[in-house]
C-alpha positions in Angstrom: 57.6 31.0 100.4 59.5 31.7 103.1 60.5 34.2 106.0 63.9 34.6 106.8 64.6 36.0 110.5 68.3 37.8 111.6 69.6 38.1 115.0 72.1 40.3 115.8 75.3 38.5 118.1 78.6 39.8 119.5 81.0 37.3 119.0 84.1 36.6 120.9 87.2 37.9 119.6 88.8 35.5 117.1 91.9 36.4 116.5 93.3 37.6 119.9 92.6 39.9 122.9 92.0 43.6 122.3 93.9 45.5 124.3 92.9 48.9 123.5 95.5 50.5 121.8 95.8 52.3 118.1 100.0 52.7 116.3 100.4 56.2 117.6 99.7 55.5 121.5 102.7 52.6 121.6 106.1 53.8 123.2 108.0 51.7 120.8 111.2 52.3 123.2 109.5 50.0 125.9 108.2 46.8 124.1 107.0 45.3 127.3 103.1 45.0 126.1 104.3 43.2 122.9 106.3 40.8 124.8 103.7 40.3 128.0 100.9 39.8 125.0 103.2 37.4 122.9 104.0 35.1 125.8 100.1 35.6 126.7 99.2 34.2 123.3 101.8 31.4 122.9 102.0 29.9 126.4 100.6 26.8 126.6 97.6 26.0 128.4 95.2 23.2 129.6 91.2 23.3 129.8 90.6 22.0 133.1 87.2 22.2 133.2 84.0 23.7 131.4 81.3 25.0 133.4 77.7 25.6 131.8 75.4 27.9 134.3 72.0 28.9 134.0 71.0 25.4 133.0 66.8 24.4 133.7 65.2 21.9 131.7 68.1 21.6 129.1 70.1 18.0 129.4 73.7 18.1 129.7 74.5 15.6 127.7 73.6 17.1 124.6 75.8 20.4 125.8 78.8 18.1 126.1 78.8 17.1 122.2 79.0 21.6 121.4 81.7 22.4 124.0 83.7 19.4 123.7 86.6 21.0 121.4 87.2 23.5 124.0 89.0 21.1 125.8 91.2 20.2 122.9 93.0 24.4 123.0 96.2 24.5 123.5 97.2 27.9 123.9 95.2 31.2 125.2 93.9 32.4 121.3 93.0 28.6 120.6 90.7 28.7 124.1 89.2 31.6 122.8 88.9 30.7 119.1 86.9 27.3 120.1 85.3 28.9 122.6 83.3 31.3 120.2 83.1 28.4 118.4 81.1 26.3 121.3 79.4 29.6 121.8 78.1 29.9 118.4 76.7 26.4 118.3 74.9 26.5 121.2 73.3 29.3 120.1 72.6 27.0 116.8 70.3 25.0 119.2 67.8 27.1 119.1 67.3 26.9 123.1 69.1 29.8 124.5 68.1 33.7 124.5 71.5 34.5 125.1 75.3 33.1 125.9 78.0 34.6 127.4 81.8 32.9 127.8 83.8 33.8 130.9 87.8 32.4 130.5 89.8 32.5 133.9 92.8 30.8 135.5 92.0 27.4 137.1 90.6 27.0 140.9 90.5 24.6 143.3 92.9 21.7 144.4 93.7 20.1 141.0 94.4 23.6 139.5 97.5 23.5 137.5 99.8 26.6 137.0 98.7 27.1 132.8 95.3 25.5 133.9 91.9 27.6 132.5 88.6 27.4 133.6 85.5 28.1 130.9 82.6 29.1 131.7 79.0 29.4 129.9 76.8 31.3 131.5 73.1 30.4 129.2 69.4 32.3 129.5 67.0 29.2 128.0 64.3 30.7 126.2 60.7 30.4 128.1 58.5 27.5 127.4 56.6 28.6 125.4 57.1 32.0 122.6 54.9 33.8 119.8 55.4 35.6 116.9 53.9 37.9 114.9 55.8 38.4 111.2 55.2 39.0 107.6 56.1 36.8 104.7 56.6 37.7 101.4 56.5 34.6 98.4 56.7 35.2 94.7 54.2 38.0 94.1 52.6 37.3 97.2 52.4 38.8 100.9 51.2 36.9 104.3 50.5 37.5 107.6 52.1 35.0 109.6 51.1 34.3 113.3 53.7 31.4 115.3 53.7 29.7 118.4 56.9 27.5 119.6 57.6 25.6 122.4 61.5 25.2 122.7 63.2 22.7 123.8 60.5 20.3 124.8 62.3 17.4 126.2 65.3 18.8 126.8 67.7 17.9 123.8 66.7 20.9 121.2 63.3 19.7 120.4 60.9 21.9 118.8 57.1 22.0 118.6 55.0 24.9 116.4 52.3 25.8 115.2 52.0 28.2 112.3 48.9 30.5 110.6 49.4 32.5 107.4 46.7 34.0 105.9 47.6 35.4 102.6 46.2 37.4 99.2 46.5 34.2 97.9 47.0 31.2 99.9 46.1 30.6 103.9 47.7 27.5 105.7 48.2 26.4 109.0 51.0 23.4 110.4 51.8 21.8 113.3 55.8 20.3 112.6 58.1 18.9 115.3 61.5 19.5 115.0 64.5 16.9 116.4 68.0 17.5 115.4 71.4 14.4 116.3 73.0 15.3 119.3 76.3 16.9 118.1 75.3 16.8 114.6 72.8 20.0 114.1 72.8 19.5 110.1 71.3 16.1 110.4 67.6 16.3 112.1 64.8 14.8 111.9 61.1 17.1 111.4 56.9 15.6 111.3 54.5 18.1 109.8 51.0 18.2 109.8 49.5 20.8 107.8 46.6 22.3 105.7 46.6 24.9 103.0 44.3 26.4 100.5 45.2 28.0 97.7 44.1 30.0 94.8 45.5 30.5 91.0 43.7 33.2 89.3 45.5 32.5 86.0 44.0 29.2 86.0 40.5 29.7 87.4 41.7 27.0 89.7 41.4 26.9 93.8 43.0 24.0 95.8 43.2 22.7 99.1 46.0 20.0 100.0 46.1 18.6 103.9 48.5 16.3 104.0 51.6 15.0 106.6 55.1 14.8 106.1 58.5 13.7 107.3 61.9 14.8 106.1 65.6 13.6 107.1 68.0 16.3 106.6 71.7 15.5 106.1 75.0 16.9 104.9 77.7 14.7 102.8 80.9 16.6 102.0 79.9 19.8 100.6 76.5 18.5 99.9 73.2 18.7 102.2 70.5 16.2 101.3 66.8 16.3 102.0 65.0 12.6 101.9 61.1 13.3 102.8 57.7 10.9 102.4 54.9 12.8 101.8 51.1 12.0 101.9 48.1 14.4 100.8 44.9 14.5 100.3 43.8 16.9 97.4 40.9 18.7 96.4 40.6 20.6 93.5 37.9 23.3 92.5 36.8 25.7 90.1 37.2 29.9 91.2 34.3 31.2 88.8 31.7 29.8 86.4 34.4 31.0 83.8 36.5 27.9 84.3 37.9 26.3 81.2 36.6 22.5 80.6 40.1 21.0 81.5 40.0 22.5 85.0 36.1 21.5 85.2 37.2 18.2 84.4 40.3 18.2 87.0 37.9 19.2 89.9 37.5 16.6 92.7 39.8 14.7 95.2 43.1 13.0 94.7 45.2 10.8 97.4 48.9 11.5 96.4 51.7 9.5 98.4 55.6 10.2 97.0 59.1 9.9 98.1 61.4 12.7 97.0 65.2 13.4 97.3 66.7 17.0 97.2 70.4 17.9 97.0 71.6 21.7 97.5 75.0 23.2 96.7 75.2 26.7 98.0 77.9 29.3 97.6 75.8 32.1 97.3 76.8 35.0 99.9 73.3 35.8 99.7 70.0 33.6 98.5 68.4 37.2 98.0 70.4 39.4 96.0 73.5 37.1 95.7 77.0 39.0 94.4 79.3 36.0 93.7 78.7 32.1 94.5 76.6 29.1 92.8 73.7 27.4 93.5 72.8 23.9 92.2 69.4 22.2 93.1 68.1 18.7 91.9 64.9 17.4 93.3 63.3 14.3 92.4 60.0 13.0 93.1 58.2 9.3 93.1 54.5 9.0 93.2 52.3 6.3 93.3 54.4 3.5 95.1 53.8 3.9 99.1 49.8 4.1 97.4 47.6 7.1 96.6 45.8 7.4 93.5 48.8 9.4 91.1 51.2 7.9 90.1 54.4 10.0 88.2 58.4 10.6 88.3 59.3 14.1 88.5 62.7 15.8 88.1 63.8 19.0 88.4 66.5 21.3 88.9 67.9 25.1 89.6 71.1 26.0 88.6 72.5 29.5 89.4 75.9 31.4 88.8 76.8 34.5 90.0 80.4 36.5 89.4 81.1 40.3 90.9 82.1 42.4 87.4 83.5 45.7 87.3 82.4 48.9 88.6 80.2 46.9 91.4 78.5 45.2 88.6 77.3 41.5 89.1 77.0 39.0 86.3 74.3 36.8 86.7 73.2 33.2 85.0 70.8 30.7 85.9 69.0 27.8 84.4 65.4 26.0 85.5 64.4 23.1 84.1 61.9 19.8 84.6 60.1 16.8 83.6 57.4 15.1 84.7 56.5 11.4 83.1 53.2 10.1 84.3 53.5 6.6 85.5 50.7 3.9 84.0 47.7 4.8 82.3 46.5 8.0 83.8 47.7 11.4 82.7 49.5 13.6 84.9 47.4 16.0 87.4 47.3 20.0 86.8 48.4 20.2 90.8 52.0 18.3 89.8 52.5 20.1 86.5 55.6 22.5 85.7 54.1 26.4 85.2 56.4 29.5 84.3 55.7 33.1 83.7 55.8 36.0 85.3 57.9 38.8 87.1 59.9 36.2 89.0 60.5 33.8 85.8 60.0 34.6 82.2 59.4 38.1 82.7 56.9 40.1 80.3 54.3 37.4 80.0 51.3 36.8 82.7 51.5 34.9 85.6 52.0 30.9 85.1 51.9 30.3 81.7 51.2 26.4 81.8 53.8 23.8 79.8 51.9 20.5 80.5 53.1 17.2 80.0 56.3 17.9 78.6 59.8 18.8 79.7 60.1 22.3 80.3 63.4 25.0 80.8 64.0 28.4 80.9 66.9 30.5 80.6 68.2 34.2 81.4 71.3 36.3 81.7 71.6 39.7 82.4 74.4 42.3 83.4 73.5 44.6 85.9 69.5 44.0 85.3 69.8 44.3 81.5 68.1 41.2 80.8 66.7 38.6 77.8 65.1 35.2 78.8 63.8 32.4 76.7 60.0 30.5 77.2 61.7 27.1 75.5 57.9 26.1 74.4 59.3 23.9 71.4 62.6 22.8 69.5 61.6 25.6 66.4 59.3 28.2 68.0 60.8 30.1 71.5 58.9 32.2 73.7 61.0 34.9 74.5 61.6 38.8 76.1 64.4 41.3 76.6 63.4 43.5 80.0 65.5 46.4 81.0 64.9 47.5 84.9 65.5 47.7 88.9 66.1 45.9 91.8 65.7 46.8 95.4 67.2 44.6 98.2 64.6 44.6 101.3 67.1 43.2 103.8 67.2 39.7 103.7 63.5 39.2 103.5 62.6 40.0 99.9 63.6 41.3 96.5 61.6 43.7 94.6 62.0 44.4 90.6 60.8 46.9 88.6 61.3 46.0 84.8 60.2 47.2 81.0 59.2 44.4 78.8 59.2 44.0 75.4 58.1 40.1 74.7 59.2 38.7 71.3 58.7 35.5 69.6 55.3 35.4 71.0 53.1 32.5 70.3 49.3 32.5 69.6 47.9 31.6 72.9 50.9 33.5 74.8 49.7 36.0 77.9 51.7 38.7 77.4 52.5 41.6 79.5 54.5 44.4 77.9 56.1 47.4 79.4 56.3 47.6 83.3 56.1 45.3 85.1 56.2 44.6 88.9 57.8 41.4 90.9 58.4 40.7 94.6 59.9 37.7 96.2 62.2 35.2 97.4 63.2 33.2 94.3 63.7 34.6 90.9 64.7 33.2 87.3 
C-alpha cells in the first residue's frame, strides 16, 4: 500500500523572461525590445555570489552541494535555468515550506559590470508536523495518522512515526530517514514497525514486528534498493472454520533475509499510466543472517504501455515468481506467491493460493477489453475475459468496474462471475 501526496509549485521560468507581450501588441517597425531582450539573453554573465536567507537549524554545507551549478551559468537564461534547478532540489530536501529565487546585478566592492547576485530566500518547515490522510491498497482503505520531525540534525534528516488502522490490516512504524549530501537518490532509512493483518480468504490472521534497513541507490537508468530485514512472526487462525493446513501453520517464526530490488520506470503515471515501461526484479534470501526460514525468492513485474488511436492506450504486463525452500523444511504460507482478484486475475475470489511452485500471470487488454490467464499448470490454465471501467482518482487510487466471465476453471477454483469491483494502487 501506499499514499501518494502532490504539492502544487510555481517554477521559475525556463526558457527565458516573460515580458508581457502577445504577436498583435509588437510595433514590428521599432525592434528595440527584440534586440534589448536578445543582448539580455546572450550577454555573458558571472555568478558572484549566492545568498541563502531564512536559514535556522539547517547546515550550510549541505545547501552548497544543491546550488553549486548556479555558479557554473554563463549567460542570463543559463542563471535562471540552474537556478530553478537549485530551487527545485532544495525543495527535494524535504526541509523547506517554501523557496523563492531573487536574480539582481552584483553589489558591493568586488562587483563586476556582468556580475549577478542569487538569492534564496527559504521558510524551513517547523520542528515538528502531523498529518491526517487516507490510504487506499489493493481492495483496501486506511486511516492514516503521521507525525514528522524534519530536518533533525540539520542535513535533511527525517524522524516519523506512522498509524494506519485499516478494514484489513493496522500497523504502526517508527523509520528515520538520511539521504548523501548532494546525492538525494542515494539515502539511507531504519524502520521499526508492527503490523497485523488479516486474510479472510484464508482464515488466516498475522502479526509481523520486525526492523529494517534499506540503501537506496541509482546506477545509470537504474535505481536499486539493498535492505536486511528481521521479523518476528506470528501466525493465527480467524474462526474455528480454519482448514488443517493453516491450523498446522499457526505459531511463531523468526525470519531474517537480505533482498535486492531493481526498478526501471518510464511510466508517466504509476496509476493509470498512457505510455512508458516498468520492469521490477526483486530477490530475496532467507535463512543466512539466522531466523528459523530459510528460502530464495524471485520475482518480477514487467509492464508496457503504448498510447493507440482515438486516445486509446494499449496495455501489457507480466507477473511472475518462485520461491525454492532452502534445506529441509517447507516453505511458510506468510512467504508464498497468492493471485486472484479484481487487481490480478480478475473474475476469481481474492488470493487464490499457488504454493510451492513457480507461478505467472498474464493480461492484455485494449481500452479495458480484457482476457488474463491463472498459469496453474503446463496443460490446464485458469483463465477469464472481463469487459469494464476505470476511473482515475487523482494520483491516489484506481478504481475498476469489470464483467467477468471465468473460463477454464478448475475444480477447486473461487470464482466470481459478472461484476466485479477493484480499487488500488497496483494492478495486473
Amino acid at each position: 500500500m501506499g499514499t501518494v501526496h502532490a504539492r502544487s509549485l510555481d517554477p521559475l521560468p525556463m526558457q527565458g523572461p516573460e515580458l508581457g507581450l502577445q504577436a498583435d501588441d509588437m510595433d514590428l517597425g521599432e525592434p528595440e525590445h527584440e534586440e534589448k531582450q536578445e543582448v539580455l539573453e546572450n550577454k555573458d554573465v558571472v555568478v558572484q555570489h549566492v545568498h541563502i536567507g531564512g536559514l535556522g537549524r539547517t547546515k550550510e554545507d549541505i545547501l552548497t552541494y544543491e546550488i553549486a551549478d548556479v555558479f557554473r551559468a554563463k549567460n542570463l537564461i543559463d542563471v535562471m535555468k540552474k537556478s530553478h534547478e537549485a530551487r527545485q532540489r532544495l525543495l527535494r530536501l524535504g526541509i523547506f515550506r517554501n523557496v523563492e529565487v531573487v536574480i539582481d546585478t552584483a553589489e558591493g566592492a568586488d562587483a563586476l559590470p556582468n556580475g549577478l547576485d542569487v538569492t534564496f530566500e527559504v521558510k524551513e518547515l517547523r520542528r515538528m508536523t502531523g498529518s491526517y490522510n487516507t490510504m487506499v491498497g489493493n481492495n483496501e482503505g486506511s486511516m492514516v495518522l503521521g507525525l514528522k520531525l524534519p530536518n533533525v540534525f540539520g542535513r535533511a534528516e527525517k524522524l516519523t512515526f506512522q498509524f494506519s488502522y485499516g478494514t484489513k490490516e493496522t500497523s504502526y512504524g517508527l523509520s528515520f530517514f538520511k539521504p548523501q549530501p548532494g546525492h538525494f537518490e542515494r539515502n539511507f532509512s531504519i524502520n521499526l514497525y508492527k503490523v497485523t493483518g488479516q486474510f479472510p480468504w484464508s482464515s488466516l490472521r498475522e502479526t509481523d514486528r520486525g526492523v529494517s534497513t534499506e540503501f537506496s541507490f541509482p546506477i545509470w537508468r537504474t535505481n536499486h534498493t539493498l535492505k536486511w530485514e528481521g521479523v518476528w512472526r506470528e501466525l493465527g487462525c480467524l474462526a474455528r472454520t480454519s482448514s488443517f493446513a493453516v491450523r498446522e501453520e499457526s505459531g511463531h517464526s523468526l525470519k531474517s533475509s537480505l533482498s535486492h530490488t531493481m526498478v526501471i520506470d518510464t511510466r508517466n503515471s504509476t496509476i493509470l499510466p498512457r505510455k512508458g515501461a516498468l520492469l521490477k526484479i526483486n530477490q530475496e534470501l532467507a535463512g543466512y543472517t539466522g531466523g528459523d526460514v530459510s528460502f530464495l525468492k524471485e520475482d518480477f513485474e514487467i509492464q508496457l504501455n503504448k498510447t493507440l488511436f482515438w486516445d486509446s492506450v494499449l496495455s501489457t504486463s507480466l507477473w511472475g515468481g518462485m520461491l525454492l525452500p532452502l534445506g529441509d523444511k517447507p516453505s511458510s504460507i506468510a512467504d508464498r506467491f497468492y493471485l486472484g482478484g479484481p487487481t490480478s486475475v480478475r473474475g476469481f475470489s481474492m488470493c487464490i493460493g499457488l504454493e510451492g511452485q513457480a507461478e505467472a500471470a498474464s493480461e492484455n487488454f485494449l481500452g479495458h477489453i480484457s482476457s488474463s490467464m491463472l498459469q496453474r499448470s503446463y496443460f490446464s490454465p485458469s483463465f477469464t475475459y472481463n469487459s469494464g471501467i476505470v476511473l482515475r482518482l487523482g494520483n491516489i487510487a484506481r478504481l475498476e468496474l469489470n464483467y467477468c466471465i471465468p473460463m477454464g476453471v478448475r475444480s477447486g477454483d473461487r470464482i466470481c462471475d459478472g461484476v466485479q469491483f477493484g480499487a488500488g494502487i497496483r494492478f495486473l
